[in-house]
N, CA, C and O atoms as a GROMACS GRO file, in nm:
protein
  360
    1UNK      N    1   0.082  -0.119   0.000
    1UNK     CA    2   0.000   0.000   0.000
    1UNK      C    3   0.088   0.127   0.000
    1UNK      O    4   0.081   0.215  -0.086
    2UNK      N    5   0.169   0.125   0.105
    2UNK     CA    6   0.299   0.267   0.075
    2UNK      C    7   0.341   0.264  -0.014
    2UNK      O    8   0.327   0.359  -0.091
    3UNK      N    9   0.420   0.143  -0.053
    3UNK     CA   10   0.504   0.161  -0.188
    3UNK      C   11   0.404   0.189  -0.293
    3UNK      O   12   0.436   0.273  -0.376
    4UNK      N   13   0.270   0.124  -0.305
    4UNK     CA   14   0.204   0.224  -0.456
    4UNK      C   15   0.187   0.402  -0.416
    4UNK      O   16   0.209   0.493  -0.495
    5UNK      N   17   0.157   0.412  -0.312
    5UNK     CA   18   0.112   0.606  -0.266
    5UNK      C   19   0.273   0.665  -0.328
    5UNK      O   20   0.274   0.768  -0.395
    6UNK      N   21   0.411   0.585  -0.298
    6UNK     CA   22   0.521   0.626  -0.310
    6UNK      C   23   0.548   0.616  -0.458
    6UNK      O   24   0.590   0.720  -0.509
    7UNK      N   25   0.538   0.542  -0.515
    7UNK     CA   26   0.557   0.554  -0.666
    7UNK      C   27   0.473   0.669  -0.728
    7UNK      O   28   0.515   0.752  -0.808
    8UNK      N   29   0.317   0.658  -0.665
    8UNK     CA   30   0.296   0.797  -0.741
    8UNK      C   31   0.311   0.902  -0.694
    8UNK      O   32   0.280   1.006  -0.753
    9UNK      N   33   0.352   0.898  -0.597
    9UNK     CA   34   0.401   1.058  -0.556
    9UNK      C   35   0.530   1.089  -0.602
    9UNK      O   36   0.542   1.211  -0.611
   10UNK      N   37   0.662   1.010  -0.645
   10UNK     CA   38   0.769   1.012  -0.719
   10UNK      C   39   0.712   1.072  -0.892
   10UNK      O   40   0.738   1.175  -0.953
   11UNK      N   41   0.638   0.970  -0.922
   11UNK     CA   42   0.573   1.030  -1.063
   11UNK      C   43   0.531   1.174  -1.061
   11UNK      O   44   0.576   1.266  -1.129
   12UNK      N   45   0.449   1.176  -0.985
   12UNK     CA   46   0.418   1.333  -0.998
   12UNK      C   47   0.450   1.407  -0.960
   12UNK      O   48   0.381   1.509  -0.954
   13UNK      N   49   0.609   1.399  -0.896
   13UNK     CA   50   0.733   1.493  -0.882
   13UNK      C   51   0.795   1.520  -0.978
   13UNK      O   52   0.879   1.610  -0.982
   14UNK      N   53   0.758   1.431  -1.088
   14UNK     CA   54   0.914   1.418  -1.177
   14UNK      C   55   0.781   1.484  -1.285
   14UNK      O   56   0.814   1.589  -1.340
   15UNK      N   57   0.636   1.431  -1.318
   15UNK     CA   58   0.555   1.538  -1.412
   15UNK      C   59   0.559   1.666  -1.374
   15UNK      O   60   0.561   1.740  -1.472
   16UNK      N   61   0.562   1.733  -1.254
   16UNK     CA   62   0.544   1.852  -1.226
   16UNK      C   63   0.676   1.930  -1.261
   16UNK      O   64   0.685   2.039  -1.317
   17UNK      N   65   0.793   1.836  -1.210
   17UNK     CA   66   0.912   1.916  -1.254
   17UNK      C   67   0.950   1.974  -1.416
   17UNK      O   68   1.030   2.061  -1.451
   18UNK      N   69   0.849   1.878  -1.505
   18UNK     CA   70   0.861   1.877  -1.622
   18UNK      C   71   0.766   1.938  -1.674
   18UNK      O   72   0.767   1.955  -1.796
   19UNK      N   73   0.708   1.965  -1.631
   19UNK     CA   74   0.560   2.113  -1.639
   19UNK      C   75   0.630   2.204  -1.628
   19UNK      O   76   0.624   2.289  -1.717
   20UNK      N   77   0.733   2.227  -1.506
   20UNK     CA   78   0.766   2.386  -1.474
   20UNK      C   79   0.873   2.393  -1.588
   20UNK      O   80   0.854   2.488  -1.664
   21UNK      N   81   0.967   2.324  -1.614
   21UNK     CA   82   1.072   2.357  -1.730
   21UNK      C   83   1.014   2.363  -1.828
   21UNK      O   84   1.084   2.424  -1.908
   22UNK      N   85   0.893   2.327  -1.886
   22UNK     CA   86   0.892   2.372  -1.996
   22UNK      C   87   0.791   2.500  -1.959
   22UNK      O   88   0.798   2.598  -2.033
   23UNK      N   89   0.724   2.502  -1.879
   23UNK     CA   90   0.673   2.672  -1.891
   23UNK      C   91   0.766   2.762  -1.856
   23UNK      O   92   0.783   2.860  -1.929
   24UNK      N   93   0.833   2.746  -1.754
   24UNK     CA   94   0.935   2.880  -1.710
   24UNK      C   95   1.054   2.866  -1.812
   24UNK      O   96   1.120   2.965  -1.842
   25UNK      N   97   1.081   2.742  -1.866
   25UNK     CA   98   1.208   2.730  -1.939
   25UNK      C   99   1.325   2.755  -1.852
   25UNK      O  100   1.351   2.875  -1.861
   26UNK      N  101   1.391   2.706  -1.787
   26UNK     CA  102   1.469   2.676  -1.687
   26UNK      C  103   1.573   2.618  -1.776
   26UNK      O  104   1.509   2.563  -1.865
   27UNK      N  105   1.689   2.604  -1.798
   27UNK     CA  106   1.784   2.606  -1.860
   27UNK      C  107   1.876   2.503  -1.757
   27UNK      O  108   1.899   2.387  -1.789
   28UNK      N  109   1.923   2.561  -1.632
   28UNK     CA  110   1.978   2.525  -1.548
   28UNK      C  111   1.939   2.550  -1.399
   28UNK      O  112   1.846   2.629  -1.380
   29UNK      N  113   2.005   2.484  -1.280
   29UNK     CA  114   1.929   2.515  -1.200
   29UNK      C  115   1.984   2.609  -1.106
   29UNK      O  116   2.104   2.589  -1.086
   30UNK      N  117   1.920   2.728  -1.024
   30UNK     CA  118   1.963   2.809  -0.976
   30UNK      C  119   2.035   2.769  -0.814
   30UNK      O  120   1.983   2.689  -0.735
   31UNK      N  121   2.136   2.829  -0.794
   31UNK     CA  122   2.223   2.690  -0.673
   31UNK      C  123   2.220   2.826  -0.575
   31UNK      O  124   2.236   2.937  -0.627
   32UNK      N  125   2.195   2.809  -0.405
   32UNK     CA  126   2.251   2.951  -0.374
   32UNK      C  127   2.382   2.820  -0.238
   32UNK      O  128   2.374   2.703  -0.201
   33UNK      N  129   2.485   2.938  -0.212
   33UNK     CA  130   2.598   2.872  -0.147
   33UNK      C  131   2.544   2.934  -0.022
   33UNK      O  132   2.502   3.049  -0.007
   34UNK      N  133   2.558   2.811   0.084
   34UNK     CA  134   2.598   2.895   0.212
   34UNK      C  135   2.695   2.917   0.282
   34UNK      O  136   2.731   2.812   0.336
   35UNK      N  137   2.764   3.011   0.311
   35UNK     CA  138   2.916   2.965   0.362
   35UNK      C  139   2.948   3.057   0.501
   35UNK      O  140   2.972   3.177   0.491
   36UNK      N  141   2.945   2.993   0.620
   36UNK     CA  142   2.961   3.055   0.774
   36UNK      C  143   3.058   3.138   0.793
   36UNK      O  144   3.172   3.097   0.770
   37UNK      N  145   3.047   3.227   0.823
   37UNK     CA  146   3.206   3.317   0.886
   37UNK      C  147   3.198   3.352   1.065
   37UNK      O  148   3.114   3.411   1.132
   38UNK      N  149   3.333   3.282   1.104
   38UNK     CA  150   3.315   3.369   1.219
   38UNK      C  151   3.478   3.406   1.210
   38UNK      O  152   3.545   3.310   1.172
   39UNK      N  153   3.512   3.460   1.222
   39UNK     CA  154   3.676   3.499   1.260
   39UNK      C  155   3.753   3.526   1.110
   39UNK      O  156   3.872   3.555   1.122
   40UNK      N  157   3.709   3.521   0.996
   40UNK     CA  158   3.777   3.420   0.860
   40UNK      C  159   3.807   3.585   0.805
   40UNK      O  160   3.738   3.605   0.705
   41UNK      N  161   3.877   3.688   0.836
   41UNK     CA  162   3.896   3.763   0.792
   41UNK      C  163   4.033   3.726   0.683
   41UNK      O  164   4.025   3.748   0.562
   42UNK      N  165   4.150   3.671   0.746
   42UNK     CA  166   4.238   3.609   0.660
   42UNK      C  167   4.179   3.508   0.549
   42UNK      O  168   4.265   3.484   0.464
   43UNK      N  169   4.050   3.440   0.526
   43UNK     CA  170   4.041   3.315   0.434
   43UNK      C  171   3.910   3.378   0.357
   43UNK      O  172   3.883   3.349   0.240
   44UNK      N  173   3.855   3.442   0.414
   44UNK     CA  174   3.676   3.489   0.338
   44UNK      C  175   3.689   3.551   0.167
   44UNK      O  176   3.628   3.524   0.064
   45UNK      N  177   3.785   3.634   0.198
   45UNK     CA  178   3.796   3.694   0.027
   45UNK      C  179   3.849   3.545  -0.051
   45UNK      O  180   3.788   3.506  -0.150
   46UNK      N  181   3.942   3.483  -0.010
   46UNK     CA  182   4.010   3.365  -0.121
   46UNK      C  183   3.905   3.298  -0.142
   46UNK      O  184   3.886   3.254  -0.256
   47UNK      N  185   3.788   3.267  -0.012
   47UNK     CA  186   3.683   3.179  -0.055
   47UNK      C  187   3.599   3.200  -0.140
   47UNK      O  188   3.562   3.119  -0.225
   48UNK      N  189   3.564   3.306  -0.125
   48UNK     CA  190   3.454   3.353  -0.168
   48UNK      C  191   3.535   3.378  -0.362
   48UNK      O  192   3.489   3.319  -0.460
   49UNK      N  193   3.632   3.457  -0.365
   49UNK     CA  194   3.706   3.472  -0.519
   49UNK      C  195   3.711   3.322  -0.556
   49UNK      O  196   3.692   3.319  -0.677
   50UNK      N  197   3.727   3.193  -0.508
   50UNK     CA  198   3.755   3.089  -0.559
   50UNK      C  199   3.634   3.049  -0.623
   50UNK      O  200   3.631   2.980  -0.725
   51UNK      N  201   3.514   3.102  -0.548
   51UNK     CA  202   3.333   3.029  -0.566
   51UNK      C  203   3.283   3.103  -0.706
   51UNK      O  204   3.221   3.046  -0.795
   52UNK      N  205   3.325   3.245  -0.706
   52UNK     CA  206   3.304   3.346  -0.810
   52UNK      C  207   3.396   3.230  -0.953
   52UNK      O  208   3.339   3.181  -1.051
   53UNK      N  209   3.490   3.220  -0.931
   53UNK     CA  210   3.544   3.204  -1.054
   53UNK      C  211   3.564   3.026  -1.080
   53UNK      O  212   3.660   2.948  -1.082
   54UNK      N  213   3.403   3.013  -1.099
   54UNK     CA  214   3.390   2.877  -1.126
   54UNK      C  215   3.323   2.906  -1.213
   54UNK      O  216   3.262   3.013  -1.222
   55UNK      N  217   3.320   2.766  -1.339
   55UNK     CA  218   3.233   2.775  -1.447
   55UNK      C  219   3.081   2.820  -1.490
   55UNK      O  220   3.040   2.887  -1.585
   56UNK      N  221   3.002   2.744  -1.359
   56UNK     CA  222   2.846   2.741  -1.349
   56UNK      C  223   2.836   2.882  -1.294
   56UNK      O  224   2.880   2.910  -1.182
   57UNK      N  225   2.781   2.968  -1.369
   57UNK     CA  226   2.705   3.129  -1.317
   57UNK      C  227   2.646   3.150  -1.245
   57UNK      O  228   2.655   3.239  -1.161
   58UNK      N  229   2.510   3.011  -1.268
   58UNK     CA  230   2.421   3.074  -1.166
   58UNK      C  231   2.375   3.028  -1.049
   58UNK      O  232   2.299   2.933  -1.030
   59UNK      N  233   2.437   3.118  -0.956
   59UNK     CA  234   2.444   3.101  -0.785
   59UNK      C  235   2.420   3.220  -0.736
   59UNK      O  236   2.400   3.318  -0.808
   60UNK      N  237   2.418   3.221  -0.621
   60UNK     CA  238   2.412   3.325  -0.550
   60UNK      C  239   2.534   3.270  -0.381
   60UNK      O  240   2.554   3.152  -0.353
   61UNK      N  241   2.565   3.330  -0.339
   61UNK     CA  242   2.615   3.326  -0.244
   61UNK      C  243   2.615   3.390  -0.096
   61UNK      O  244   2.682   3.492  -0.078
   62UNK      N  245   2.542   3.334   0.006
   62UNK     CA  246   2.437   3.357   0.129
   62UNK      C  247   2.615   3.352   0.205
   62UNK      O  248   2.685   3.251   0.212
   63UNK      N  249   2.655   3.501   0.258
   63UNK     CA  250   2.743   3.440   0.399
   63UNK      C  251   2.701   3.499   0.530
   63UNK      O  252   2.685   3.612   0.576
   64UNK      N  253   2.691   3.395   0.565
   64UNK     CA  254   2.669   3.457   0.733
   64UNK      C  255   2.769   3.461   0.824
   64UNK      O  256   2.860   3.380   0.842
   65UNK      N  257   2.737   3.583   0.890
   65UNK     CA  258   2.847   3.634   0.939
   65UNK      C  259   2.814   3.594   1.138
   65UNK      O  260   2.708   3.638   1.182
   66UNK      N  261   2.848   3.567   1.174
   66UNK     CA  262   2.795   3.510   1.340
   66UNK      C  263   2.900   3.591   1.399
   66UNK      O  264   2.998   3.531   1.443
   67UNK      N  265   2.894   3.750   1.409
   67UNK     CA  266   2.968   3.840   1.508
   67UNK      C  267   3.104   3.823   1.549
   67UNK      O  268   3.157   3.817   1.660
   68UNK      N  269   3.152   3.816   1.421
   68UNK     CA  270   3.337   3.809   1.418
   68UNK      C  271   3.377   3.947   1.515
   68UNK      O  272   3.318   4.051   1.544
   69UNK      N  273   3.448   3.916   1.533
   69UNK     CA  274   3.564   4.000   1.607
   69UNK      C  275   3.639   4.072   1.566
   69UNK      O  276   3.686   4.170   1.624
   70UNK      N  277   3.665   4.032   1.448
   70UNK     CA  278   3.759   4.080   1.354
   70UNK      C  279   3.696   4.153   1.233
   70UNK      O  280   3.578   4.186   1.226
   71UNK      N  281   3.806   4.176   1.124
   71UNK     CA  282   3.677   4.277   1.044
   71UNK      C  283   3.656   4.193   0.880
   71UNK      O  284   3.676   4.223   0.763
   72UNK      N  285   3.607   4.084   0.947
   72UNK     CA  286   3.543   3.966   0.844
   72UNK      C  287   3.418   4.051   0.769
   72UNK      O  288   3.398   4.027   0.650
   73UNK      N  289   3.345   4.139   0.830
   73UNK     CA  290   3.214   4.232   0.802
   73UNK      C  291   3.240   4.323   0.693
   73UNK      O  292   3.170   4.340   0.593
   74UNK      N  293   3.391   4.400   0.735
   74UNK     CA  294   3.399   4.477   0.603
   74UNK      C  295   3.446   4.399   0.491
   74UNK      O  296   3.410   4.417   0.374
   75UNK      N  297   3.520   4.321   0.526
   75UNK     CA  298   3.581   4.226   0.405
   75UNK      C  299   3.446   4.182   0.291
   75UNK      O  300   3.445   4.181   0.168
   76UNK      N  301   3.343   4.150   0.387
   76UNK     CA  302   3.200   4.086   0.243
   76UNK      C  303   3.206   4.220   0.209
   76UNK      O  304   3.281   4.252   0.117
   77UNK      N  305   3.154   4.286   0.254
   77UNK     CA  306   3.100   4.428   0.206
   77UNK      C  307   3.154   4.483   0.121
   77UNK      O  308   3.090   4.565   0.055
   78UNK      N  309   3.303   4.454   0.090
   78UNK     CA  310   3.361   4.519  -0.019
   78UNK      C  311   3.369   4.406  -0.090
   78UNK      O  312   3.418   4.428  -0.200
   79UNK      N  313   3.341   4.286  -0.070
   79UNK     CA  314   3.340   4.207  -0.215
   79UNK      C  315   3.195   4.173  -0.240
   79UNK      O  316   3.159   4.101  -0.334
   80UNK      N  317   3.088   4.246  -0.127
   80UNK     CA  318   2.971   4.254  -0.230
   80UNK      C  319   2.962   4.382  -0.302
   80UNK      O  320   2.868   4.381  -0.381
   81UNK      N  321   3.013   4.466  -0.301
   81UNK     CA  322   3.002   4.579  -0.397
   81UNK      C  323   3.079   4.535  -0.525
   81UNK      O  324   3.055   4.591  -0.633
   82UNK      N  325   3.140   4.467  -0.518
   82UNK     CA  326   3.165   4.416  -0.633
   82UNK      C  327   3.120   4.317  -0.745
   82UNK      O  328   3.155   4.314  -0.863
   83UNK      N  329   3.011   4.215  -0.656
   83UNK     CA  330   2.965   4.126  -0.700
   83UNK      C  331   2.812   4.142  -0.620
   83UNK      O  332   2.803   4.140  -0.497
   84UNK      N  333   2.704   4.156  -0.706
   84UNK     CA  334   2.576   4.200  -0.678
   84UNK      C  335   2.497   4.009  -0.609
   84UNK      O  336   2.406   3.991  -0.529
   85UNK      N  337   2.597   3.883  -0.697
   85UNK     CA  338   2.572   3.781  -0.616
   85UNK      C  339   2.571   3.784  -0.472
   85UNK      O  340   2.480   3.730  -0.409
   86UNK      N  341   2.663   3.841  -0.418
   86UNK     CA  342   2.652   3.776  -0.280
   86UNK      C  343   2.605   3.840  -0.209
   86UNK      O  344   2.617   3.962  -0.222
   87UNK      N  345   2.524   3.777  -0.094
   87UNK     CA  346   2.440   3.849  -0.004
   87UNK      C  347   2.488   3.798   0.192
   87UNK      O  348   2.499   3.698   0.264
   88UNK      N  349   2.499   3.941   0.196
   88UNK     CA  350   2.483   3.908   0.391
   88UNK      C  351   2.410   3.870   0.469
   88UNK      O  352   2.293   3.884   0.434
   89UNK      N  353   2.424   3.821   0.570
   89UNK     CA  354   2.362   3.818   0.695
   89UNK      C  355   2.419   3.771   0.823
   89UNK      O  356   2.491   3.675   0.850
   90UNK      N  357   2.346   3.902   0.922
   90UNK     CA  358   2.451   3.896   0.981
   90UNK      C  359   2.395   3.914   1.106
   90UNK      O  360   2.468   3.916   1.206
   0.00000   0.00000   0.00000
């Protein structure tokens, strides 16, 4: 009895997914990164420049910042003015 409810609920995950690509036309799929900072003032720019300069475009990049000490805060801030991808929180 589960396993039939489970097969069609797999089916009509995989029809619906194939409804939305062809109406929205979805190309690829949109990825967002999450990546933690607490202290990473020395490592945050290399990380973050390494994530930017990967093949796949479309991402976005979520860092949260959990009240560094250090000035990990200005460090996003000037590499989100540069890159409209990445977003704070903090």
């Amino acid at each position: 009895m589960y396993i039939y409810k489970y097969k069609h609920f797999i089916r009509d995950c995989f029809n619906l997914k194939r409804y939305y690509r062809k109406t929205i036309k979805i190309k690829s799929p949109y990825v967002s990164i999450c990546l933690p900072a607490y202290n990473m003032k020395n490592y945050i720019e290399k990380a973050v420049i390494s994530i930017l300069n990967q093949s796949f475009q479309n991402f976005e990049i979520i860092i949260v910042n959990d009240y560094s000490k250090d000035k990990t805060l200005e460090v996003i801030k000037k590499l989100q003015l540069k890159d409209p991808r990445i977003k704070i929180i903090f």
